[in-house]
N, C-alpha and C positions, 0 to 999 in steps of 0.2 A: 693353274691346275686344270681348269677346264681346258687349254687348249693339249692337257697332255692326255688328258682323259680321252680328245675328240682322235689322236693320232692313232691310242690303243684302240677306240673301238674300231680304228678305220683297219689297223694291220690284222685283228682279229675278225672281222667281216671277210675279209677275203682268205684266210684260212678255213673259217668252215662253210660248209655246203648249204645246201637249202635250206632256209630259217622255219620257213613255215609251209606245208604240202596242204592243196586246195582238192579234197575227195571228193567235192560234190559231182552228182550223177543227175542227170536227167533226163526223161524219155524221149526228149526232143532234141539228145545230144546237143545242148548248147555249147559251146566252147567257153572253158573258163577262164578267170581274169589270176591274174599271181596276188598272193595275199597283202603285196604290199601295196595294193591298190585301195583297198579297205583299212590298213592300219591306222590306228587313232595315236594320241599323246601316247598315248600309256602301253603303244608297244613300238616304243620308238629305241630301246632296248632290246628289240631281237636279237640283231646281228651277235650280242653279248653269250646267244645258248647255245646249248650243245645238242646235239643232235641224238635224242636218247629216247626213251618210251612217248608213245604219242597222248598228247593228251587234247582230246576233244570239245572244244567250244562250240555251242548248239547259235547260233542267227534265227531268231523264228520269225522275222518281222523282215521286208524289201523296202520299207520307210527307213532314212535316215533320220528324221524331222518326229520321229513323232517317241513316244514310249508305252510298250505295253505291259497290261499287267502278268502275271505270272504267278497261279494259284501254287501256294507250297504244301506240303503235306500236312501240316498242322490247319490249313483252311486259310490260312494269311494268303494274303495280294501283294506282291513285290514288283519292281517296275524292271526292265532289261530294257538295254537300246538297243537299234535299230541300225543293220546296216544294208545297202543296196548295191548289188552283186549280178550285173546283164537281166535283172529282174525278177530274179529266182533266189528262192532260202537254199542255203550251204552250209554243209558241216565242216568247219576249218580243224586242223588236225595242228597244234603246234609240240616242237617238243618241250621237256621242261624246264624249267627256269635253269639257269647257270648263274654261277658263281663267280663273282668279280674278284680280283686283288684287294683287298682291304687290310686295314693296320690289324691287329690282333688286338681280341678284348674289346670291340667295341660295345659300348653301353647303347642298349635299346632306345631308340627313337622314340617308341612312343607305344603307349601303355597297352595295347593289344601282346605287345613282344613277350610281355613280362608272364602272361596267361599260359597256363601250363600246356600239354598237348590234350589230356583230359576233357579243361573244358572247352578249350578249340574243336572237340570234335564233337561235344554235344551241342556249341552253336552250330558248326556243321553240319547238324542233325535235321537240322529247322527248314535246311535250304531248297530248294527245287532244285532239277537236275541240270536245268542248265545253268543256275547259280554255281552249282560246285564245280563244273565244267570253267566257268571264269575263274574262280577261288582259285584254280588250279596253277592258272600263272601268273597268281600274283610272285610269289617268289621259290623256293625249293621248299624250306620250309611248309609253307600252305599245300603244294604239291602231295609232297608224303601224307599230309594229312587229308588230302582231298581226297585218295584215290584210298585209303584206307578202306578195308573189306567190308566194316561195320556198317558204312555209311550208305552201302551201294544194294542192300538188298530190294530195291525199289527204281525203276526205272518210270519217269511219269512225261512223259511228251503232248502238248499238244498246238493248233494252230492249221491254218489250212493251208499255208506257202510251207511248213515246213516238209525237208523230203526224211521222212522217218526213216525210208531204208537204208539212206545212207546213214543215218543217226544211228540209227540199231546197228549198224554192222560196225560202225566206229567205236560204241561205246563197248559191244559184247566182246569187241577184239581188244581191250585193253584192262577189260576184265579177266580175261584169259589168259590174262601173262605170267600169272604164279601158278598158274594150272593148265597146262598147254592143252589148247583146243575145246577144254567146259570150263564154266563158270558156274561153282558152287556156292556161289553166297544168295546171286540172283534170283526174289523168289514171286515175286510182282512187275508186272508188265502192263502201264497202262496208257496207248495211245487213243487219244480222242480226237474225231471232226478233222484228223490229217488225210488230204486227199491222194497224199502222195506215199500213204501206205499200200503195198502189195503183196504179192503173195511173197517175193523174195525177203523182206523184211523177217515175216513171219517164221519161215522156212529158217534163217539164219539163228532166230531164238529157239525155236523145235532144236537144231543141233548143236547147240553152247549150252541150252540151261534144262539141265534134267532136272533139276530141281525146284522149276517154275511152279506153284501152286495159283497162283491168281493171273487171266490176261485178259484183259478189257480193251476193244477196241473201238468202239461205241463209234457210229458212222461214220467206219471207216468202208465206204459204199466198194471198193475194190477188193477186199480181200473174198474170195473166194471156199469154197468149197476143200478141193484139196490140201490149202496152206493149212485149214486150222483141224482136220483131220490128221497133218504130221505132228503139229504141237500135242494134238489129244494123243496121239500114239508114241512120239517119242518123249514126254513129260507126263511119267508114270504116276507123280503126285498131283497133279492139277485139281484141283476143287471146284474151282470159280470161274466161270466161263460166259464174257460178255459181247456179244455179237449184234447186240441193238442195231438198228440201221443198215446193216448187212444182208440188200438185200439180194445178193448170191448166193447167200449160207442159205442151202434148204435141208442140209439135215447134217449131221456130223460123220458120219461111214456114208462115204458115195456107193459104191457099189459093192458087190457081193465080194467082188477080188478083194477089195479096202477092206471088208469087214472080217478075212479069214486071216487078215497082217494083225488083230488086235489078240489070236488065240495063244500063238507064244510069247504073246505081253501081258494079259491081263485075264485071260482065261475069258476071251468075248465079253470082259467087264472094265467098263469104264469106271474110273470113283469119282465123278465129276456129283460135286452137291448144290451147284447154285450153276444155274443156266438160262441168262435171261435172251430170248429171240425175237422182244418185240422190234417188231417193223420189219422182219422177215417172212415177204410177201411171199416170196416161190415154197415158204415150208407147207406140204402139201400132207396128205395123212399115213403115205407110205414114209415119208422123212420121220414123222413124231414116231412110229411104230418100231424104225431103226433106233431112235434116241433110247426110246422105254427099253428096247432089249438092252442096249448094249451102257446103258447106265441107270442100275437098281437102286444105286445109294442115295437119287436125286431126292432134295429135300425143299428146293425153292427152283420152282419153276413159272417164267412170263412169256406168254405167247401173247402180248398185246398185240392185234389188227393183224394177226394172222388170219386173213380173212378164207384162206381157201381152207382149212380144215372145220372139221365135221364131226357128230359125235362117236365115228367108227373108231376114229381115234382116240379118243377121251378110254374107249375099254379095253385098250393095252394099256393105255396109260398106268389104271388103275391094276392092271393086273401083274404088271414088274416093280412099279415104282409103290414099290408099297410104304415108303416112308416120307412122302411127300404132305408136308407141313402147308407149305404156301405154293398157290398157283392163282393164276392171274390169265383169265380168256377174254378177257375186255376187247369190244369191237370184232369180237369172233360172229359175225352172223349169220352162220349155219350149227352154230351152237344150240341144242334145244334142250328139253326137259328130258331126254334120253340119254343125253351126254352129262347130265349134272346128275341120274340117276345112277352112272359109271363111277363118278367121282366121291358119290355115298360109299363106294366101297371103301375108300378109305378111310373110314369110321373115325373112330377116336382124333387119329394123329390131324385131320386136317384142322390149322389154325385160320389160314386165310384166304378168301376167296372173293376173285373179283370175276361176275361176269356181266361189270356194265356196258349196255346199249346190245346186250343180244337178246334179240326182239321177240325169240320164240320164246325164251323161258316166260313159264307161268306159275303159278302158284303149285303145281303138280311137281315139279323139278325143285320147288325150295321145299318143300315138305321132304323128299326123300334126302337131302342137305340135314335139316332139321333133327330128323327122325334120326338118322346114324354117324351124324357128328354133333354131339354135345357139346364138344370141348371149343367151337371155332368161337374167335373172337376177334372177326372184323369179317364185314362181308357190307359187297359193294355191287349194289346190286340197279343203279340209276339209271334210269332209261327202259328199264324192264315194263314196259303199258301193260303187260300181260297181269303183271302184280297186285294181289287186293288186298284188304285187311285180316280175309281168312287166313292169307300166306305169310302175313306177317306176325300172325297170331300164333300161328304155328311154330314159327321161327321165334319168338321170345317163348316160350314158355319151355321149351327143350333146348334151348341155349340160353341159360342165365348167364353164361358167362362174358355174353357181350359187352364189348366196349366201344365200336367203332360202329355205326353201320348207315350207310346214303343210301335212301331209298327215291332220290331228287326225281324228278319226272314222271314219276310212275302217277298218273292222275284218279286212280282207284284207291288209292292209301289214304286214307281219311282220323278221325280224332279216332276212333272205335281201333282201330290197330294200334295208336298210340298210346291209348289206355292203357292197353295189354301189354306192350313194350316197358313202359314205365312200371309198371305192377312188377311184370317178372326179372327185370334186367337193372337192378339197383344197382350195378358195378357201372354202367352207361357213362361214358366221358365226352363221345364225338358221335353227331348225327345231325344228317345234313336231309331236309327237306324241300328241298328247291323246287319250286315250281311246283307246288303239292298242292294245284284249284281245289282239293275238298274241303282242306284244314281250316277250323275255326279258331276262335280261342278256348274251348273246351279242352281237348288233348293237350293242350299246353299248360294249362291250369294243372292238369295232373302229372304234367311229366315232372312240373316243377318240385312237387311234393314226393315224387318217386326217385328221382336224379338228384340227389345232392352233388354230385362228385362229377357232373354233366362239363366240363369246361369249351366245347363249340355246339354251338345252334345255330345251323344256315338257313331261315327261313323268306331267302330272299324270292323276291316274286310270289308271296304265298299273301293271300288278305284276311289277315289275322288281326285283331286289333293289337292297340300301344298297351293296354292294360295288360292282356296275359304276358306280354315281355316282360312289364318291370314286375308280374310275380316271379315271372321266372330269373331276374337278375337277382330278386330280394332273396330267393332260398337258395338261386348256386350263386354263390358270392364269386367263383372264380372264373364262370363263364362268360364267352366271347360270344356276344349276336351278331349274325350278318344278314342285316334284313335290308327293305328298301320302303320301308314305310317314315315318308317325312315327320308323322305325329311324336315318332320315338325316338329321343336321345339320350 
């Protein structure tokens, strides 16, 4: 049987064509190797397929020898091998499994068979994308259910050998195939730490998924300006826009021509509500000016170590973005008490604010904070020297609502703020005192009697004695201390 089996696949190999086509691309035009240079055990069955829809197996790793892990969308670690290809990560394109001669009616091997298509596809629910990309060939069966539309609204890549743009352009092209040239299902796009993402990648999903709402690219140092100005313009739903690490993104409309292509799309309005730009060094204050006009809806905005903006900008900000919740200017150090003056304007709505380590804010900028947002409940304000217990006083008694707030290094915040904090802020769960040279164990005696509901205390580097700790462990039973004093354990 097996030598009759070995004859059929030999006269069926030479009937069909190419088993397996090797896309990979790269900027150094290497020349590629044929797929059957990498084949393992378990694709010693090619020659058996047919040559029909491609289906894409992602390689993120040039180690054979080793296995990496593979974050799934549920938070699980899953492991994939490894294979090495002239030194470079490739996306292999095989077609789908075929179908052998076999008796009729055969009984299922083995207890997976027997699982209906249902739950086969809510465990395929669990997987990472280049899990389901393998899942693909295991046989036809798995196939269909791999590439099933439910599955596919989520695209997640990431690795630093891997080349995404040819992963993106293989996967969006086989999405496409019950919907020639878009992909409607496609609604999440997230590559991370890939070095070998560009603007082509980018550009490829801008015109397959209009229906994109989420794209996070998070240090991917290469994409550019223009690429993600087409995503924002040709993906009319988009929300969620991640550009961390990017630091060529200096504003999302380049120029004046870019920004008159968004009037017959969106009326010069973006509906972008979550737009994080830290480590976007080049964003300067004519960039954040374009952001404010040309997206009103924004509601979570991070410009961490944006260091070249200023507070000229903060009052567009506050003058488009009128529905902005959370912002985040940490390591901004031309930030001052003029720019967090701007940011008052947004009264009520604002919940979150961080502008730790910028040096100019003083107690004059967290008063007008204070004074016309009530409602904020979390402010991180560490490294502020400027800060005293007047400003801190100020800040608890017109924001009861706090729950969050680090005032670590500010060397002027002493028990006398603390008092005031614990007095008016009984909601209080998280506060980090770091490095606070004034604090005794006085303010801590009373926090502990004002804070029940207190669960972290960072009072590391502060010289407090062991006694006001275990008052304060004895009245918040569910709080976490981070101290560095040896007496208390």
């Amino acid at each position: 049987m097996g030598a009759n089996n070995g004859k059929q696949c030999g006269s069926e190999g030479k009937a069909s064509s190419s088993i397996s086509s090797d896309v990979s691309s790269s900027t150094d035009h290497t020349p590629t190797k044929s797929p059957k240079n990498v084949a393992t055990s378990e694709d010693s069955d090619l020659s058996m397929r047919t040559l029909s829809t491609p289906s894409p197996a992602l390689i993120l790793k040039s180690n054979p020898s080793c296995v990496s892990p593979q974050t799934v969308p549920n938070g699980h670690e899953t492991s994939s091998t490894s294979f090495n290809v002239t030194g470079e990560t490739v996306a292999l394109v095989h077609p789908p499994p075929g179908t052998r001669s076999r008796p009729s009616k055969v009984p299922p091997t083995t207890l997976i068979d027997i699982l209906p298509d249902s739950v086969l596809l809510h465990v395929l629910s669990y997987l990472s994308t280049p899990q389901l990309c393998r899942c693909a060939r295991a046989c036809r069966r798995w196939y269909n259910l791999a590439w099933d539309p439910r599955l596919w609204s989520t695209i997640r890549l990431s690795g630093e050998l891997l080349n995404a743009d040819r992963a993106l352009k293989v996967l969006t092209h086989r999405l496409c195939q019950d919907t020639p040239n878009v992909c409607l299902t496609l609604e999440t796009v997230v590559v991370s730490g890939c070095r070998r993402l560009s603007d082509r990648g980018l550009r490829v999903v801008a015109q397959c998924c209009p229906e994109l709402r989420r794209l996070e690219v998070a240090g991917c140092y290469n994409v550019s300006n223009e690429a993600v100005f087409d995503v924002v313009s040709q993906c009319p739903n988009l929300e969620h826009l991640d550009v961390s690490g990017c630091p060529k993104v200096t504003c999302i409309s380049l120029t004046e021509e870019a920004s008159l292509q968004l009037t017959p799309l969106h009326g010069q309005q973006i509906g972008l509500r979550y737009l994080d730009m830290t480590d976007c060094v080049s964003l300067e204050d004519k960039g954040l000016r374009t952001i404010a006009f040309h997206c009103p809806c924004l509601t979570h905005l991070y410009l961490r170590r944006c260091s070249r903006l200023t507070d000229e900008a903060l009052r567009q900000l506050a003058l488009h973005c009128t529905a902005l919740r959370e912002l985040s200017l940490s390591d901004c150090p031309q930030i001052g008490d003029f720019g967090l003056r701007e940011v008052a304007r947004l009264e009520g709505r604002l919940r979150y604010l961080s502008v730790a380590h910028c040096i100019r804010i003083t107690d004059v900028g967290l008063r007008y904070v204070a004074r016309y947002c009530p409602r904020l409940r979390y402010l991180n304000a560490r490294g502020c020297e400027g800060l005293t217990d007047q400003g801190l006083s100020h800040l608890a008694r017109n924001c009861p609502r706090l729950r969050s707030i680090d005032v670590g290094r500010c060397p002027l915040v002493s028990d006398a703020g603390l008092e005031v904090l614990a007095r008016c802020c009984e909601g209080l769960r998280r506060l980090s005192l770091r490095g606070c040279e004034s604090l005794t164990g006085r303010g801590l005696v009373v926090l502990a009697a004002g804070c029940p509901e207190l669960q972290l205390l960072n009072v590391q580097e502060c010289e407090v004695p062991p006694e006001a700790l275990r008052l304060v462990r004895q009245h918040c039973r569910r709080c976490v201390i981070e101290h560095t004093i040896p007496a208390f354990y």
